[in-house]
PyMOL Python script that loads the backbone (N, CA, C, O; Angstrom):
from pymol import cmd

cmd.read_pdbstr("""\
ATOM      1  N   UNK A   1      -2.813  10.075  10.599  1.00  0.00           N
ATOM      2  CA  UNK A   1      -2.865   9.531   9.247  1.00  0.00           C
ATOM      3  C   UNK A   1      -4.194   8.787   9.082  1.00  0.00           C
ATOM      4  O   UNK A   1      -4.715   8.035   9.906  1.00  0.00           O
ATOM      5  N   UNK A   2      -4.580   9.079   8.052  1.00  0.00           N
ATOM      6  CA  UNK A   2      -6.169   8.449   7.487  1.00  0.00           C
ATOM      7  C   UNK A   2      -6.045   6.559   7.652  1.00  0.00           C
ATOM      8  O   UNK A   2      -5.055   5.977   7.206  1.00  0.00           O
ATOM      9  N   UNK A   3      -7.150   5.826   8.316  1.00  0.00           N
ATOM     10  CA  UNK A   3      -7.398   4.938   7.788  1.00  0.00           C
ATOM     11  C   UNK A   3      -6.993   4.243   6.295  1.00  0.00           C
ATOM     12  O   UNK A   3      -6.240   3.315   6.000  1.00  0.00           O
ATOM     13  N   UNK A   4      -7.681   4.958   5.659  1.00  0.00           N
ATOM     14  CA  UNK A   4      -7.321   4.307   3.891  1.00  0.00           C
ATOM     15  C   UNK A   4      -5.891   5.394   3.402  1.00  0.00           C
ATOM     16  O   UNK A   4      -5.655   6.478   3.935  1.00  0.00           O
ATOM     17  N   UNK A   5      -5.475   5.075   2.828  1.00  0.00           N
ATOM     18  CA  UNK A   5      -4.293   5.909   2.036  1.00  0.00           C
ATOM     19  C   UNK A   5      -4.090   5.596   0.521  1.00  0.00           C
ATOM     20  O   UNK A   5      -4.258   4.433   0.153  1.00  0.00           O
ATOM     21  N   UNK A   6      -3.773   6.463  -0.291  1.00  0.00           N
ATOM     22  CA  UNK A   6      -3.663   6.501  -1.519  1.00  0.00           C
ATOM     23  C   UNK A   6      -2.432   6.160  -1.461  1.00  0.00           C
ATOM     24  O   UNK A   6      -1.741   6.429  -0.479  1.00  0.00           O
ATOM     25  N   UNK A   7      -1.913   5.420  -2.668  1.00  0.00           N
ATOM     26  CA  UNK A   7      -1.025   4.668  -3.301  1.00  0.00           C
ATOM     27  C   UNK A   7       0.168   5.862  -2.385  1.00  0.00           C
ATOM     28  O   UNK A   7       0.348   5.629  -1.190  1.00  0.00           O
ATOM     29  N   UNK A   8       0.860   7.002  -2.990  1.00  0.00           N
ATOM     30  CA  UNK A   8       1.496   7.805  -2.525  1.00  0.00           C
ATOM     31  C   UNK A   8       1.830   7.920  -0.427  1.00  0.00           C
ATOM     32  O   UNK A   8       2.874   7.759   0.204  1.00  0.00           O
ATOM     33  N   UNK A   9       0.695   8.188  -0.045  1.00  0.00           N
ATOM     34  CA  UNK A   9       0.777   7.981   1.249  1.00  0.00           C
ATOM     35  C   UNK A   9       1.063   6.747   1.785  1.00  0.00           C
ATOM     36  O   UNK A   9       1.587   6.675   2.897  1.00  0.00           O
ATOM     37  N   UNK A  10       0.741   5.593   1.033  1.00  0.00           N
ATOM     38  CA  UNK A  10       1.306   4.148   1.352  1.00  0.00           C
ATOM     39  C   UNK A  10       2.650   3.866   1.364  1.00  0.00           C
ATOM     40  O   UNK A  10       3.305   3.160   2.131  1.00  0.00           O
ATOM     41  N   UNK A  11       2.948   4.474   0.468  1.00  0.00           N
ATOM     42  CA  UNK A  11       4.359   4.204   0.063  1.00  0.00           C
ATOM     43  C   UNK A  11       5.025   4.694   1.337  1.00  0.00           C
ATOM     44  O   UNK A  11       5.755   3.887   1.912  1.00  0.00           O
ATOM     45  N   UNK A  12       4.883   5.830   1.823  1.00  0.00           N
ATOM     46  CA  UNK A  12       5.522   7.152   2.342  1.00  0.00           C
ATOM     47  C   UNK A  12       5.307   6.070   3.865  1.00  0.00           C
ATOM     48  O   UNK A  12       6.291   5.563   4.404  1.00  0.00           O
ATOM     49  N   UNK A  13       3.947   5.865   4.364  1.00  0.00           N
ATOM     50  CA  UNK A  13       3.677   4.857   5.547  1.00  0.00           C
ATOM     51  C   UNK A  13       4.645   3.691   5.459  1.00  0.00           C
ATOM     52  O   UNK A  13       5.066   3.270   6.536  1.00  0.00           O
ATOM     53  N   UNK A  14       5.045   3.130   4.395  1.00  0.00           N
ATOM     54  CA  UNK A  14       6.245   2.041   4.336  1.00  0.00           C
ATOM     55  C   UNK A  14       7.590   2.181   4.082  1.00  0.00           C
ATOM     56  O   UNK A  14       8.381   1.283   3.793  1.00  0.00           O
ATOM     57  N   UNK A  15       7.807   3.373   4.207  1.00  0.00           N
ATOM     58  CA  UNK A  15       9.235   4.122   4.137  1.00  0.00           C
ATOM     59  C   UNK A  15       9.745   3.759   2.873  1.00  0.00           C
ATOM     60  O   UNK A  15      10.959   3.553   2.850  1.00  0.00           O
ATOM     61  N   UNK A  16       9.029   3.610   1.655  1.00  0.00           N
ATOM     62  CA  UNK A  16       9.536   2.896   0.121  1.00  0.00           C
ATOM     63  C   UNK A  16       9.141   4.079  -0.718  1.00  0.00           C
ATOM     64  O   UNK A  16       8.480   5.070  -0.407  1.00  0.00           O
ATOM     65  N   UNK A  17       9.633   3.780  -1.715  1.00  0.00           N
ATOM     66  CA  UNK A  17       9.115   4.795  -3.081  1.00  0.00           C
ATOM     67  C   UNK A  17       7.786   4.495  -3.380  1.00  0.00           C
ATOM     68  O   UNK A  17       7.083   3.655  -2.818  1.00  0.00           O
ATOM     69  N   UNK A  18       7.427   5.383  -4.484  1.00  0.00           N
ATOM     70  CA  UNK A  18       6.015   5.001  -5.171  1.00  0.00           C
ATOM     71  C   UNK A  18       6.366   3.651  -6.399  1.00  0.00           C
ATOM     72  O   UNK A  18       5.812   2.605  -6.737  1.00  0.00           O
ATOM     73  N   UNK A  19       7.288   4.212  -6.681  1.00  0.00           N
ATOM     74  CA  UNK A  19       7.546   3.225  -7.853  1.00  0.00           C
ATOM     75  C   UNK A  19       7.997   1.881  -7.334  1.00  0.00           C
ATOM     76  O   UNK A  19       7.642   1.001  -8.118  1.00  0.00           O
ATOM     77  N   UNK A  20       8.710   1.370  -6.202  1.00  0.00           N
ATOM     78  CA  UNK A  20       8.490   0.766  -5.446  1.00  0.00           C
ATOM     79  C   UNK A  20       7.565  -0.178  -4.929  1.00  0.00           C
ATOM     80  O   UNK A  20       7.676  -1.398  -4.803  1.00  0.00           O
ATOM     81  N   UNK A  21       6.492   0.709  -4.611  1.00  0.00           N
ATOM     82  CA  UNK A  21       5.148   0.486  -3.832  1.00  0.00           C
ATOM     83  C   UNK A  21       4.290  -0.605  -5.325  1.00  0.00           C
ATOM     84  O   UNK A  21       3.925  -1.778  -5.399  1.00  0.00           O
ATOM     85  N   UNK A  22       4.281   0.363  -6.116  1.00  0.00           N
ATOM     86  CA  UNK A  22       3.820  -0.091  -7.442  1.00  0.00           C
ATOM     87  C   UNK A  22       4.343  -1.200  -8.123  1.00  0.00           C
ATOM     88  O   UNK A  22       3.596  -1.858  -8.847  1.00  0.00           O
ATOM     89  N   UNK A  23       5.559  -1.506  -7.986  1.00  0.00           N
ATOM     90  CA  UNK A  23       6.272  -2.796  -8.677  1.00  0.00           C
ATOM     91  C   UNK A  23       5.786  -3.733  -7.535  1.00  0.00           C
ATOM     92  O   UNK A  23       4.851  -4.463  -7.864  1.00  0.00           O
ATOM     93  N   UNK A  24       6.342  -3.884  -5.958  1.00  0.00           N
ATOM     94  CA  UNK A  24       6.006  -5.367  -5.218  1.00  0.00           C
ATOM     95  C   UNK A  24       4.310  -5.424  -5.359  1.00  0.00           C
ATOM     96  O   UNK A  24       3.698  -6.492  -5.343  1.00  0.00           O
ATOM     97  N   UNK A  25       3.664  -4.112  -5.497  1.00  0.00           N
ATOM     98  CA  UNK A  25       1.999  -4.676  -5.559  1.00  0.00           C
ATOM     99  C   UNK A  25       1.638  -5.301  -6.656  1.00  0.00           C
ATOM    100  O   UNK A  25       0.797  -6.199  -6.642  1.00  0.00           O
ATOM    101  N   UNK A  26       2.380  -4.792  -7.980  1.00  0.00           N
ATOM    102  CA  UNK A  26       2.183  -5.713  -8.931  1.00  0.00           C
ATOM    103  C   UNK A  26       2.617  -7.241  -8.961  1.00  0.00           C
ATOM    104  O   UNK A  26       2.201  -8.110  -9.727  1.00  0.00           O
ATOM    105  N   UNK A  27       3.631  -7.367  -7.861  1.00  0.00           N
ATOM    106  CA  UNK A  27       3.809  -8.930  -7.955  1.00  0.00           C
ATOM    107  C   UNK A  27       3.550  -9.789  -6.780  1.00  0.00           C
ATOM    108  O   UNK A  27       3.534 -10.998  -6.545  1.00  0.00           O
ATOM    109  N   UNK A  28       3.327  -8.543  -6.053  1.00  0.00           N
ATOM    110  CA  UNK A  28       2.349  -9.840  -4.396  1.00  0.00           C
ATOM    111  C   UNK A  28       1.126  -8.691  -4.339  1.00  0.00           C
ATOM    112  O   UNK A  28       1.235  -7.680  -3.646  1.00  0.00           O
ATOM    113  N   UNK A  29       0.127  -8.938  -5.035  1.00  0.00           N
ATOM    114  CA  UNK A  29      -1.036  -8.415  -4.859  1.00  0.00           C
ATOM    115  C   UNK A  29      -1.479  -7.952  -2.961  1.00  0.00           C
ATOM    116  O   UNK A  29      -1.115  -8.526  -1.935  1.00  0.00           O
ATOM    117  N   UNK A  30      -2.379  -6.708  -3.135  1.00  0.00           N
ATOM    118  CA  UNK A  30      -3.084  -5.993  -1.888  1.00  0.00           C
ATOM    119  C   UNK A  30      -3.749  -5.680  -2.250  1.00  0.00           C
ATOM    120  O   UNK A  30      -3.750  -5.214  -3.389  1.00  0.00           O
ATOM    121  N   UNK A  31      -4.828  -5.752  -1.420  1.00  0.00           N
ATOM    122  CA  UNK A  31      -6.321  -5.759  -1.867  1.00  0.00           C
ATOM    123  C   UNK A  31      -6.398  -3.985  -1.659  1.00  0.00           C
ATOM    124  O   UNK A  31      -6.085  -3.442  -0.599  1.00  0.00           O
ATOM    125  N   UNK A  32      -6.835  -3.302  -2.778  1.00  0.00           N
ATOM    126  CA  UNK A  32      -7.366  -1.921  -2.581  1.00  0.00           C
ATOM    127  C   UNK A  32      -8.863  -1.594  -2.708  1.00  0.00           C
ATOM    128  O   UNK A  32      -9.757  -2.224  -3.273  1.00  0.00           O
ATOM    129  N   UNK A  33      -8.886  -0.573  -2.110  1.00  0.00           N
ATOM    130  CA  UNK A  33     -10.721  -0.186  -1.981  1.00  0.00           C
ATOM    131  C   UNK A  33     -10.642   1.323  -2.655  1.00  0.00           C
ATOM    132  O   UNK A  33     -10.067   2.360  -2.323  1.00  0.00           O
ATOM    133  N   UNK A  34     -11.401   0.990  -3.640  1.00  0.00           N
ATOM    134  CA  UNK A  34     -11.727   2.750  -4.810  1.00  0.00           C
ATOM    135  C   UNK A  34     -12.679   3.020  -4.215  1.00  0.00           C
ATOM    136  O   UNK A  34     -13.659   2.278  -4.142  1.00  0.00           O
ATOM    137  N   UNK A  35     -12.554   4.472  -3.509  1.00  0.00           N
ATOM    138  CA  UNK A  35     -13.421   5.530  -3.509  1.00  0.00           C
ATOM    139  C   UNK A  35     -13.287   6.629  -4.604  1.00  0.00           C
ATOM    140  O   UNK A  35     -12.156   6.915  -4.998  1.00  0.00           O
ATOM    141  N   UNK A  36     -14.324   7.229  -5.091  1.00  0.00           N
ATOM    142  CA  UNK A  36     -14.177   7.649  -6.054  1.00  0.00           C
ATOM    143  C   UNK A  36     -13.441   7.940  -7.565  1.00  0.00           C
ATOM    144  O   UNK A  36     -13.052   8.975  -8.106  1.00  0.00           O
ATOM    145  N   UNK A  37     -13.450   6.111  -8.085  1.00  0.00           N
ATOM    146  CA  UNK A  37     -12.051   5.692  -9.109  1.00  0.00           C
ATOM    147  C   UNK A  37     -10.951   5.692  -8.294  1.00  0.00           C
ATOM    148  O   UNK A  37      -9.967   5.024  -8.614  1.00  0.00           O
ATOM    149  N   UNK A  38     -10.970   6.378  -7.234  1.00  0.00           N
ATOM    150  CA  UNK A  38      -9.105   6.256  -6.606  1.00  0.00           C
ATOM    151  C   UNK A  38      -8.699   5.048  -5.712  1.00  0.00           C
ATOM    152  O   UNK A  38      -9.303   4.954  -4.644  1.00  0.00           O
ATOM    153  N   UNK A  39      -7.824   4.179  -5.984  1.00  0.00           N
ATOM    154  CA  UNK A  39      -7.289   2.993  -5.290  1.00  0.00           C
ATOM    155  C   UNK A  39      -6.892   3.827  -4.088  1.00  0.00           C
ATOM    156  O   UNK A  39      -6.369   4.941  -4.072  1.00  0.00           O
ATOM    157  N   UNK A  40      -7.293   2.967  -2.989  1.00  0.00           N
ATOM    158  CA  UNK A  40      -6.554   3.296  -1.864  1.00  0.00           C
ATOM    159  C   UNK A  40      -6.187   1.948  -0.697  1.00  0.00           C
ATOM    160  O   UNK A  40      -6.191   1.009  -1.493  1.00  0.00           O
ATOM    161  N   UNK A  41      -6.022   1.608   0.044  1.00  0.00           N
ATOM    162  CA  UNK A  41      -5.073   0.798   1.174  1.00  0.00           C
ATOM    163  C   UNK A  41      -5.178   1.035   2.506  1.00  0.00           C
ATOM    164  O   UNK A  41      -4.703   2.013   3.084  1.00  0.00           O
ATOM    165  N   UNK A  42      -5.934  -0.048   3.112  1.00  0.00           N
ATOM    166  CA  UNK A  42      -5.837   0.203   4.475  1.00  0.00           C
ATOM    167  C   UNK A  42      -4.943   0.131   5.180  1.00  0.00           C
ATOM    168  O   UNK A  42      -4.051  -0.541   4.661  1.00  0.00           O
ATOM    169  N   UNK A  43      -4.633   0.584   6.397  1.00  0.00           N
ATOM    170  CA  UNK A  43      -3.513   0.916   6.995  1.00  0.00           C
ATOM    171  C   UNK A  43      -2.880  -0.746   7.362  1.00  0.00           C
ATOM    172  O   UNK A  43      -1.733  -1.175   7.231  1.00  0.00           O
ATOM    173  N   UNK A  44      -4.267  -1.514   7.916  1.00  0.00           N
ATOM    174  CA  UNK A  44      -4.273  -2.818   8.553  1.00  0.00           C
ATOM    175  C   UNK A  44      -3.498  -3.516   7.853  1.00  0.00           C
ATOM    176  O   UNK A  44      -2.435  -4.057   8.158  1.00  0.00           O
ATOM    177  N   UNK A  45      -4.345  -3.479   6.417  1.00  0.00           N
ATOM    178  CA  UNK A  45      -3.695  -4.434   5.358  1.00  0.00           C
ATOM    179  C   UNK A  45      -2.685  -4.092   4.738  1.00  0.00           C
ATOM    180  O   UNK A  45      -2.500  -4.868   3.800  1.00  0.00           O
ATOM    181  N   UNK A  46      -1.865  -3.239   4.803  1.00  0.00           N
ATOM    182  CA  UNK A  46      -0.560  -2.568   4.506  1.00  0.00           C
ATOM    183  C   UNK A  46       0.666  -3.143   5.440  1.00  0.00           C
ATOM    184  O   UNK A  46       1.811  -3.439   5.098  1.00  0.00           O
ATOM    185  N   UNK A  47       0.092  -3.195   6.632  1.00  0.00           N
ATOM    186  CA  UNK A  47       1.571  -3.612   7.826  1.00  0.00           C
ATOM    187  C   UNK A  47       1.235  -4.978   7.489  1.00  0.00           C
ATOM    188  O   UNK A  47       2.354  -5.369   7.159  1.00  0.00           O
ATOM    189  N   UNK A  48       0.534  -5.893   7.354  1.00  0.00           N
ATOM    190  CA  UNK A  48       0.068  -7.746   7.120  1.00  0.00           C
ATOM    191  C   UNK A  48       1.136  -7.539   5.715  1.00  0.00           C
ATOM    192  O   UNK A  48       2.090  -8.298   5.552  1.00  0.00           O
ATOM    193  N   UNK A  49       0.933  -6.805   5.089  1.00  0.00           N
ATOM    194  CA  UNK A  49       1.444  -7.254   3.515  1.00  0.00           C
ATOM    195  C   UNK A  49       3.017  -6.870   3.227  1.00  0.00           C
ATOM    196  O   UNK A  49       3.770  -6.885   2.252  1.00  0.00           O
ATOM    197  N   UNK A  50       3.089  -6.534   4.552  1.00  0.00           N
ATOM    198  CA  UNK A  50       4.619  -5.587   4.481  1.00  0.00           C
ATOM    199  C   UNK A  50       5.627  -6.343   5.511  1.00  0.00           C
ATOM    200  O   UNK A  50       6.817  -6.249   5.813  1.00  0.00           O
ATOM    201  N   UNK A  51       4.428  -7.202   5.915  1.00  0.00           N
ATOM    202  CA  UNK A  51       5.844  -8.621   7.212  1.00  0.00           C
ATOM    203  C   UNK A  51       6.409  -9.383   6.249  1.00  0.00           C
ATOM    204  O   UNK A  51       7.398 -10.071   6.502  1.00  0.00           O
ATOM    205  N   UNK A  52       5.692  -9.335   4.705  1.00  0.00           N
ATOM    206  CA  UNK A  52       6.524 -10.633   3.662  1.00  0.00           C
ATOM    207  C   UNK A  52       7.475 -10.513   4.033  1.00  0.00           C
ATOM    208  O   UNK A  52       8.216 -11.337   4.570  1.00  0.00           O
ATOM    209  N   UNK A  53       7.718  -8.763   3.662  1.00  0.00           N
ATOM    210  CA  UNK A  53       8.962  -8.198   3.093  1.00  0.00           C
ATOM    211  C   UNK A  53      10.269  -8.028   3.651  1.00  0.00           C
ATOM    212  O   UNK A  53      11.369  -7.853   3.125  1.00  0.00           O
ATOM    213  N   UNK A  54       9.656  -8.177   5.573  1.00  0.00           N
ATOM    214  CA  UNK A  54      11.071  -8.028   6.523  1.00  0.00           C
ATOM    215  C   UNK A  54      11.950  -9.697   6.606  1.00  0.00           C
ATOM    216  O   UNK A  54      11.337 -10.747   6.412  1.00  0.00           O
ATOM    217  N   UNK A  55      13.069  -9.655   6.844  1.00  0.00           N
ATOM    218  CA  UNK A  55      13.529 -10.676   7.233  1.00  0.00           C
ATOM    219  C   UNK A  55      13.654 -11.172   8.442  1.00  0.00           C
ATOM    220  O   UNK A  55      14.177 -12.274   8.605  1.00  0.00           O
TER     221      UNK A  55
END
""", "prot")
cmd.dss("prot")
cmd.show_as("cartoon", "prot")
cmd.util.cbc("prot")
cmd.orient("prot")
């Protein structure tokens, strides 16, 4: 799996939906990096942003 991942592959890396993925980013922000207009997510900063979420 790529370093960066598009919204879709993120989701899929966090075992969640897209729509999902898209609602908690809208309310606990992750920093994304556009390559070519496209948001994408590092792998790093994906598992850091995803310990909120376990109990």
């Amino acid at each position: 799996m790529p370093e960066y991942l598009k919204a879709a592959q993120a989701a899929e890396y966090l075992g969640i939906s897209r729509t999902t993925f898209w609602r908690l980013r809208k309310e606990y922000p992750i920093k994304a990096y556009f390559f070519e207009s496209v948001p994408r997510f590092k792998r790093s900063d994906l598992d850091k942003w995803a310990e909120q979420f376990k109990e």
